[in-house]
C-alpha atoms as a printed R data frame, in Angstrom:
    type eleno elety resid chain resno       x       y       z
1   ATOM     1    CA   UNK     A     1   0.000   0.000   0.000
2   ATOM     2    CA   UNK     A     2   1.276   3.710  -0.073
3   ATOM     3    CA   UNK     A     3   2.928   2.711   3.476
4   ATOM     4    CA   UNK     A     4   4.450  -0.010   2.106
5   ATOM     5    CA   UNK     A     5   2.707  -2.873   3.985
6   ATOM     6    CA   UNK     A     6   1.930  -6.012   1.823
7   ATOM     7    CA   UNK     A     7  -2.200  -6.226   1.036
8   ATOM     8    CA   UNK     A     8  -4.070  -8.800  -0.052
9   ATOM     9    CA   UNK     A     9  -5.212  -7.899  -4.269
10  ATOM    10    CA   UNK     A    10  -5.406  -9.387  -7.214
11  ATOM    11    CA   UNK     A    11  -2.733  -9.112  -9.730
12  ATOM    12    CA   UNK     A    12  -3.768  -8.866 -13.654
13  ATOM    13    CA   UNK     A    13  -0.968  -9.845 -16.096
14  ATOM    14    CA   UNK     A    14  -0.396  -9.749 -19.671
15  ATOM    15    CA   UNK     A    15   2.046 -10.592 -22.472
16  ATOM    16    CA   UNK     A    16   3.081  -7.426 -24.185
17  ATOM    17    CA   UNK     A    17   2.827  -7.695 -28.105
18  ATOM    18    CA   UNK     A    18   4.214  -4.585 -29.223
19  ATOM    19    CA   UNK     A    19   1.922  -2.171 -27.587
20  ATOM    20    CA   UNK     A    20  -0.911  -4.315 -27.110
21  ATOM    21    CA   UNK     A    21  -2.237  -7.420 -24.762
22  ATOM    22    CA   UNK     A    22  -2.530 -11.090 -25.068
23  ATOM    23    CA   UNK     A    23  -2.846 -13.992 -23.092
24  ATOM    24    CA   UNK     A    24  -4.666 -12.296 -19.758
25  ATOM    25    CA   UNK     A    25  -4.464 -13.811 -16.162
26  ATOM    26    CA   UNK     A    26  -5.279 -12.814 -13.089
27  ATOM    27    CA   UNK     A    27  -3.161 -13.450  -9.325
28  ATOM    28    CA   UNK     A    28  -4.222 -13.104  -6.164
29  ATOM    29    CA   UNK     A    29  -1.575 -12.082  -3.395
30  ATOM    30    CA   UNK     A    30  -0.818 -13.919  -0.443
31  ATOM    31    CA   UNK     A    31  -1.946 -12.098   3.042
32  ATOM    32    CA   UNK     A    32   1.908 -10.617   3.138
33  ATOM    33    CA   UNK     A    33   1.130  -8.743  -0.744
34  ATOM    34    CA   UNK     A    34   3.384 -11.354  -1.864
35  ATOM    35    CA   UNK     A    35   3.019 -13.405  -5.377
36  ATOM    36    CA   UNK     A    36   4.558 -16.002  -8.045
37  ATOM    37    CA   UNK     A    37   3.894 -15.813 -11.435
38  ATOM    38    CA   UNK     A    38   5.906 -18.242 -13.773
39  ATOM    39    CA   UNK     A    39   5.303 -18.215 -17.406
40  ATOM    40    CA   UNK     A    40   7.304 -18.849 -20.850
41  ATOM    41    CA   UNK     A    41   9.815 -16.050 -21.159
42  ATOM    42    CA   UNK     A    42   8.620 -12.883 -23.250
43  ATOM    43    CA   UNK     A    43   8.086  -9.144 -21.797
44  ATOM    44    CA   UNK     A    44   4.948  -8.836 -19.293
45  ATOM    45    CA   UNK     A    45   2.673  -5.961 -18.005
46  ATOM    46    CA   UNK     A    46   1.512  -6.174 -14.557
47  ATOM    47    CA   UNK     A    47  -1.056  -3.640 -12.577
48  ATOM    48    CA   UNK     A    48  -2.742  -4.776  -9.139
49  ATOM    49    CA   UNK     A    49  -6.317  -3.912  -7.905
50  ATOM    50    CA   UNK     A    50  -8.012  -4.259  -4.239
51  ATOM    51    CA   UNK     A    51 -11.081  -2.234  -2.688
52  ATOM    52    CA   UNK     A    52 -10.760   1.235  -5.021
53  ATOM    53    CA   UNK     A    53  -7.406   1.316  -5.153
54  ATOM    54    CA   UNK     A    54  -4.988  -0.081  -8.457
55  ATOM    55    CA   UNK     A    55  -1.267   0.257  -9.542
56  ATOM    56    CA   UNK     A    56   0.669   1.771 -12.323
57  ATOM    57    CA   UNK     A    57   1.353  -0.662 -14.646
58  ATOM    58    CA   UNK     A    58   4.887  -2.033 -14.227
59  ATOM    59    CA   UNK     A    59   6.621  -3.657 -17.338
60  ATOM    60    CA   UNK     A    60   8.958  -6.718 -16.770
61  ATOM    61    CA   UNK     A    61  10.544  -9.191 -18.299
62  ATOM    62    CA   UNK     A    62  11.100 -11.548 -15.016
63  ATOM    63    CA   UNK     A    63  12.543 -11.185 -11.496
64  ATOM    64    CA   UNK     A    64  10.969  -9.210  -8.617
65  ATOM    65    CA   UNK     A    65   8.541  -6.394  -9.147
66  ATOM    66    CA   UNK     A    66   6.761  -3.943  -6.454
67  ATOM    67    CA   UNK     A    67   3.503  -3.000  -7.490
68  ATOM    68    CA   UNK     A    68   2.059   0.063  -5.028
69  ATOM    69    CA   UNK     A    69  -1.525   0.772  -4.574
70  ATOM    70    CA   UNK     A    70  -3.229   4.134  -4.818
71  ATOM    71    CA   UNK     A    71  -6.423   5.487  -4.521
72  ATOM    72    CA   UNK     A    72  -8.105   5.738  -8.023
73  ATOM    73    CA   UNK     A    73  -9.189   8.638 -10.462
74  ATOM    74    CA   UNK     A    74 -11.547   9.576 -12.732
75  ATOM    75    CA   UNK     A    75 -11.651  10.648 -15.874
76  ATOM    76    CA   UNK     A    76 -14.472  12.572 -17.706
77  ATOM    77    CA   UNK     A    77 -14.818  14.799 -20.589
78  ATOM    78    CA   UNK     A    78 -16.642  15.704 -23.914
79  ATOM    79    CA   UNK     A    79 -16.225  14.812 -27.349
80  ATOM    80    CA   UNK     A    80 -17.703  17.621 -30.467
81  ATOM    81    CA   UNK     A    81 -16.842  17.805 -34.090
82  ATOM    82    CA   UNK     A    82 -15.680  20.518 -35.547
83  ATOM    83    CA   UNK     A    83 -18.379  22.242 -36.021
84  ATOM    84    CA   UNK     A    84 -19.310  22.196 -32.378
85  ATOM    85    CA   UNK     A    85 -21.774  18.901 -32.300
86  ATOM    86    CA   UNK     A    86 -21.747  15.798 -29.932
87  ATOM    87    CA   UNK     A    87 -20.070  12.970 -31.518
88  ATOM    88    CA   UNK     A    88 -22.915  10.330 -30.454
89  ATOM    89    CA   UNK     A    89 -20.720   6.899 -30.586
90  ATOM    90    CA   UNK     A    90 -16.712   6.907 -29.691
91  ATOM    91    CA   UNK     A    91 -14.129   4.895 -28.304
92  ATOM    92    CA   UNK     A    92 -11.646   6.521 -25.297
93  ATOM    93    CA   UNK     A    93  -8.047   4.409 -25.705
94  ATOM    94    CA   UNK     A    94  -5.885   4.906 -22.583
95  ATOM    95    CA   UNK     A    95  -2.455   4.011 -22.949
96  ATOM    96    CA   UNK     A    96   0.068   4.083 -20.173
97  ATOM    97    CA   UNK     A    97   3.036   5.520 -20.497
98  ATOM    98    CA   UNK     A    98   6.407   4.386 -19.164
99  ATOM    99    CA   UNK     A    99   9.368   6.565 -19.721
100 ATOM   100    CA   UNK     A   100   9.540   9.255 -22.865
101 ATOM   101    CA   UNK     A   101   8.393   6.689 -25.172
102 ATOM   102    CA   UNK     A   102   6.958   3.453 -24.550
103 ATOM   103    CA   UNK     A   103   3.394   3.013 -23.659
104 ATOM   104    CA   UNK     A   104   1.876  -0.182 -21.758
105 ATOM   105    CA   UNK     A   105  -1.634  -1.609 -20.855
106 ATOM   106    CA   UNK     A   106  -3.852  -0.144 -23.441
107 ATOM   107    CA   UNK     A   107  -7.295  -0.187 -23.088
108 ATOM   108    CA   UNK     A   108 -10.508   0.970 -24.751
109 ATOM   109    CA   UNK     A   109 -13.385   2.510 -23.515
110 ATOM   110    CA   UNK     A   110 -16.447   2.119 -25.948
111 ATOM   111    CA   UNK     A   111 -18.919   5.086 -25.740
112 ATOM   112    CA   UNK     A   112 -22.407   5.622 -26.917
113 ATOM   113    CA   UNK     A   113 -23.819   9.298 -25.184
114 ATOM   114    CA   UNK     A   114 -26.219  11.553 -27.521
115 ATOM   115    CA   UNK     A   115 -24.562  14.352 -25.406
116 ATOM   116    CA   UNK     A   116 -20.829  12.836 -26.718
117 ATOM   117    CA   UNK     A   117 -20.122  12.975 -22.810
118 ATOM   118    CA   UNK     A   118 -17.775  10.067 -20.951
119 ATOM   119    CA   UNK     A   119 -17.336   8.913 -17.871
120 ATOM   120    CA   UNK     A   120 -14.425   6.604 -16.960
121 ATOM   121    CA   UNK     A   121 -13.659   5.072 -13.303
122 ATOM   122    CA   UNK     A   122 -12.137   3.599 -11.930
123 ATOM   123    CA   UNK     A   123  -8.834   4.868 -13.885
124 ATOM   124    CA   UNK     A   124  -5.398   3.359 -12.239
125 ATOM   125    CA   UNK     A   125  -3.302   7.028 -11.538
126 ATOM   126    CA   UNK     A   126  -0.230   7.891 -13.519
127 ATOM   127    CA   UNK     A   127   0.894   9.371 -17.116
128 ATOM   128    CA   UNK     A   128  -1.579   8.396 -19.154
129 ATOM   129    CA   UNK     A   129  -2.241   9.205 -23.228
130 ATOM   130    CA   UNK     A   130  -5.491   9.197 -24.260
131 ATOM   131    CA   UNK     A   131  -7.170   9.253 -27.518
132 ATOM   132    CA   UNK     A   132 -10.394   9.296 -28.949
133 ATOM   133    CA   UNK     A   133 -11.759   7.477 -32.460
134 ATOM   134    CA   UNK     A   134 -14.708   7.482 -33.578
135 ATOM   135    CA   UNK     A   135 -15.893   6.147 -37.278
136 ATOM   136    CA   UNK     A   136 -16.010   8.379 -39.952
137 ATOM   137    CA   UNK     A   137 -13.378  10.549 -37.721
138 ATOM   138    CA   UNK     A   138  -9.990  10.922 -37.952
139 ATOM   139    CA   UNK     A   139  -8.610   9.860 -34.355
140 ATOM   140    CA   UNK     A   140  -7.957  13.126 -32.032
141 ATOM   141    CA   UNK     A   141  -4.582  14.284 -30.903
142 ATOM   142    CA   UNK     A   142  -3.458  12.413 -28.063
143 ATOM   143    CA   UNK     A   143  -3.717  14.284 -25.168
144 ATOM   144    CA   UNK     A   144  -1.361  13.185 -21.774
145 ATOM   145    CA   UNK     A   145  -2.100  13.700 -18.522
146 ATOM   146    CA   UNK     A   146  -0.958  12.801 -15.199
147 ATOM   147    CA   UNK     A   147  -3.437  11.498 -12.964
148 ATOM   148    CA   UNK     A   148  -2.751  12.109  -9.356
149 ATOM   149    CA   UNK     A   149  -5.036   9.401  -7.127
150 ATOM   150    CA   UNK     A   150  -8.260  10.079  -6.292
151 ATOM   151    CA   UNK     A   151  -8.258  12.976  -9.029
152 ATOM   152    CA   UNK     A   152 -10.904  13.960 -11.580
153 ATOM   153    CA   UNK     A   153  -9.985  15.266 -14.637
154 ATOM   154    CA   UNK     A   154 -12.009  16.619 -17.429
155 ATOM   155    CA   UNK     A   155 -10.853  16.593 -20.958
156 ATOM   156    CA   UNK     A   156 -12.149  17.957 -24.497
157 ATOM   157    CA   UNK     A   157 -11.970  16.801 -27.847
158 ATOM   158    CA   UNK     A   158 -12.368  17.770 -31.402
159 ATOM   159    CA   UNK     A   159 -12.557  15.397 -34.135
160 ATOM   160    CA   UNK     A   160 -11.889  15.885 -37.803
161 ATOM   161    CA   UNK     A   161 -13.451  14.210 -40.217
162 ATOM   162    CA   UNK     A   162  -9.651  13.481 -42.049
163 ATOM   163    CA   UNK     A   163  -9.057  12.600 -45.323
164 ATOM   164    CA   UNK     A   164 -11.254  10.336 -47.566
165 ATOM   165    CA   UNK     A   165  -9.757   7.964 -49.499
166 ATOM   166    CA   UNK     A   166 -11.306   6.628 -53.065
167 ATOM   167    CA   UNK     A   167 -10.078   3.114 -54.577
168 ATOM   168    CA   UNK     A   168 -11.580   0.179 -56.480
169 ATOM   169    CA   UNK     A   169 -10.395  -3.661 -55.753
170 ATOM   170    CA   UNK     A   170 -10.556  -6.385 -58.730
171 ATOM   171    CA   UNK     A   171  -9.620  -9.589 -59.089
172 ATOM   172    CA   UNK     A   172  -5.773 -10.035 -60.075
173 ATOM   173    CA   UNK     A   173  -6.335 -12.521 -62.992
174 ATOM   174    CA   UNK     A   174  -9.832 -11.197 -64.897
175 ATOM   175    CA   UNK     A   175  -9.389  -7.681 -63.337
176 ATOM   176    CA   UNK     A   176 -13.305  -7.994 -62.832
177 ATOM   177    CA   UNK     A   177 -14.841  -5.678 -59.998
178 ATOM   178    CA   UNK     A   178 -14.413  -7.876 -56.200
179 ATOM   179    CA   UNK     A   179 -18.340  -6.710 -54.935
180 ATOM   180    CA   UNK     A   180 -18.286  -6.622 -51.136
181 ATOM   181    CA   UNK     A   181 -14.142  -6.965 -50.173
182 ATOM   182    CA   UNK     A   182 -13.047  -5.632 -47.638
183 ATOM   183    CA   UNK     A   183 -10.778  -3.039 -47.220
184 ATOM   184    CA   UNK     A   184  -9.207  -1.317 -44.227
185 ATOM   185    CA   UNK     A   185  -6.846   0.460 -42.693
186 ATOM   186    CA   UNK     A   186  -3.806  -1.669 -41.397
187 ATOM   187    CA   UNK     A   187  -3.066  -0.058 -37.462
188 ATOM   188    CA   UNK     A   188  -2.015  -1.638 -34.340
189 ATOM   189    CA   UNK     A   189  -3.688  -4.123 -32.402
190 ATOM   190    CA   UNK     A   190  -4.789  -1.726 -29.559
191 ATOM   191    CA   UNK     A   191  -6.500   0.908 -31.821
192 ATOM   192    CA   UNK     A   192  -9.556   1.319 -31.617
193 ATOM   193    CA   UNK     A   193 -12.467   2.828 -34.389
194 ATOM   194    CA   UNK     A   194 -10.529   0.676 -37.206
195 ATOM   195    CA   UNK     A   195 -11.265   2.689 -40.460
196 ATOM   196    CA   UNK     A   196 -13.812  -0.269 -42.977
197 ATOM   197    CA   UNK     A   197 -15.314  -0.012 -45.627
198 ATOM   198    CA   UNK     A   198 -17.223  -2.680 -48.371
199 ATOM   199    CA   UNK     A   199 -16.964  -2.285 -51.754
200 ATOM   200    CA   UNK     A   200 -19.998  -2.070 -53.681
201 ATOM   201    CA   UNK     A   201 -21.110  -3.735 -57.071
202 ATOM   202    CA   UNK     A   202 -18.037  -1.943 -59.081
203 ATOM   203    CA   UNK     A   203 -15.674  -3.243 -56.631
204 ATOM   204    CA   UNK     A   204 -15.084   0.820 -55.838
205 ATOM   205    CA   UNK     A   205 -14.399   1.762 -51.984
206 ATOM   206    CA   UNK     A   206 -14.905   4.754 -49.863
207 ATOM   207    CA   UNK     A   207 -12.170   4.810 -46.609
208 ATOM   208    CA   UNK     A   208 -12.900   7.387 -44.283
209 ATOM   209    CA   UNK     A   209 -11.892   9.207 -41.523
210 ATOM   210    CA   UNK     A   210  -7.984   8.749 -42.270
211 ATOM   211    CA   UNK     A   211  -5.164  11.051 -41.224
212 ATOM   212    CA   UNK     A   212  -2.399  12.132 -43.989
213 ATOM   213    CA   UNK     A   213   0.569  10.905 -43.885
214 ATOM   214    CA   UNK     A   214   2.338   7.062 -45.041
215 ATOM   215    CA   UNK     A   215  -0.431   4.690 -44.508
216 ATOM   216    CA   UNK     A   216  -1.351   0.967 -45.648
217 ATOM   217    CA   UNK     A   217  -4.519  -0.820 -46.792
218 ATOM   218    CA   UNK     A   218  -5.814  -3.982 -46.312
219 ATOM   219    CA   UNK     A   219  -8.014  -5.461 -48.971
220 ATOM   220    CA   UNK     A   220  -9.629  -8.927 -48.727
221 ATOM   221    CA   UNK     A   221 -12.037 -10.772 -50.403
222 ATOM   222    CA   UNK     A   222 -14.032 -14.273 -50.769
223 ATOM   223    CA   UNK     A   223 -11.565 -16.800 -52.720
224 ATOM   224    CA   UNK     A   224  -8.510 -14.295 -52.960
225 ATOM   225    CA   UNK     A   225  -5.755 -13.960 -51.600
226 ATOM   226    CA   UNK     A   226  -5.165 -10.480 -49.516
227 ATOM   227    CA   UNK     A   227  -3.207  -7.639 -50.491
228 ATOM   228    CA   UNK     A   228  -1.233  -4.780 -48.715
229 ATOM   229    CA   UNK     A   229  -1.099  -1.377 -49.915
230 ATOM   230    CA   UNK     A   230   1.113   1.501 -49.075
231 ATOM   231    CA   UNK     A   231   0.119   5.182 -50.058
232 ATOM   232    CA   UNK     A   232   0.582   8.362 -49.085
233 ATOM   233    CA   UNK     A   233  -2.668  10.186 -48.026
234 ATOM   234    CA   UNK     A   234  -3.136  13.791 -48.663
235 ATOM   235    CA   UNK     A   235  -4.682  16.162 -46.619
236 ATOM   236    CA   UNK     A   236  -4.951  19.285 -49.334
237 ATOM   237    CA   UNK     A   237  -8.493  19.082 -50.283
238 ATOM   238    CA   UNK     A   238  -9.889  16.052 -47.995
239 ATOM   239    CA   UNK     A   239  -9.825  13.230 -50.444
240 ATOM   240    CA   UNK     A   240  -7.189  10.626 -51.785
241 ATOM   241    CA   UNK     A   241  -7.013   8.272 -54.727
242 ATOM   242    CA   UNK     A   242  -5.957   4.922 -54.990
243 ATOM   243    CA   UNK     A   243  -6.272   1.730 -57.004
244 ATOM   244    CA   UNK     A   244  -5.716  -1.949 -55.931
């Protein structure tokens, strides 16, 4: 605890792929605060929780950890467009962070509010980054904060609607139109809002709610193989080409 005298919780721990989780498992500390976790070698996230109170997550990679309870927060806020409406249906990804750079123990918060208000608790305390998605959007600018325990914070965001991006897929022998593939936008595992759309009886596509810069596509469809494609998305007038 914040005296450091061993409490009874329950320990929740996860392999770390790249920034997101796999293979969850909870335990539970002995009466001392004291546990054993023994697993196939890899990097692990840990974060403890017991009676309103929860850890920063601590990443490892074996040997002894101390995980220290707090009281927890709250976070709350409000997400508009840009014209100044409620955005209806969201997702809230907390990441976090440990050090300048590395983030740990994603999670998302799904979010349906005509009044594009949230409400998250409890929230473990510490440097978090948090980002809201939301389809059709592009994903807000992550914001960080530091969460002190038993703190409220209220935060605001302003989507975009990014950049749109036009495209046709077609079969690569015939070249005839693939009606309903799938294409989307290739991210990592712990984002949330993915970016989807179907393609209709021409095999053309609408993706929306992209942000410029480098980004890859992922087409699929019944009986064919998948494809990856790299472009660069635009941001000049709010729509990008592509072909596949």
């Amino acid at each position: 605890d914040e005296h450091d005298a061993g409490v009874e919780a329950v320990v929740l721990i996860w392999r770390e792929v790249g920034s997101a989780r796999a293979a969850e498992r909870n335990v539970s500390t002995n009466g001392d605060g004291t546990f054993t976790f023994t697993t196939a070698p890899g990097s692990f996230g840990l974060m403890a929780r017991a009676d309103g109170h929860g850890s920063a997550p601590v990443l490892t990679t074996g040997g002894e950890v101390v995980l220290r309870l707090v009281p927890d927060a709250t976070l709350q806020g409000a997400v508009r467009d840009e014209q100044g409406a409620p955005v209806p249906m969201f997702s809230v990804l907390l990441q976090w962070k440990q050090g300048a750079l590395e983030t740990t123990g994603a999670k998302a918060h799904h979010v349906v509010d005509t009044d594009g208000a949230f409400v998250i608790a409890p929230v473990t305390t510490g440097t978090l980054e948090v980002v809201v998605a939301a389809a059709g959007f592009a994903p807000s600018t992550p914001q960080v904060v530091e969460l002190a325990p038993g703190e409220t914070r209220s935060l605001e965001f302003t989507l975009g609607r990014g950049v749109q991006v036009l495209g046709s897929v077609v079969s690569r022998g015939s070249r005839s139109p693939l009606r309903g593939a799938r294409v989307l936008l290739e991210r990592s595992a712990d984002d949330t809002a993915l970016p989807l759309a179907r393609c209709d009886e021409n095999g053309r596509f609408a993706l929306s709610g992209l942000t410029p810069g480098r980004r890859s596509l992922f087409a699929e469809a019944e009986g064919h193989d998948a494809r990856l494609l790299s472009l660069e998305v635009a941001g000049i007038d709010g729509t990008s080409t592509c072909s596949g």
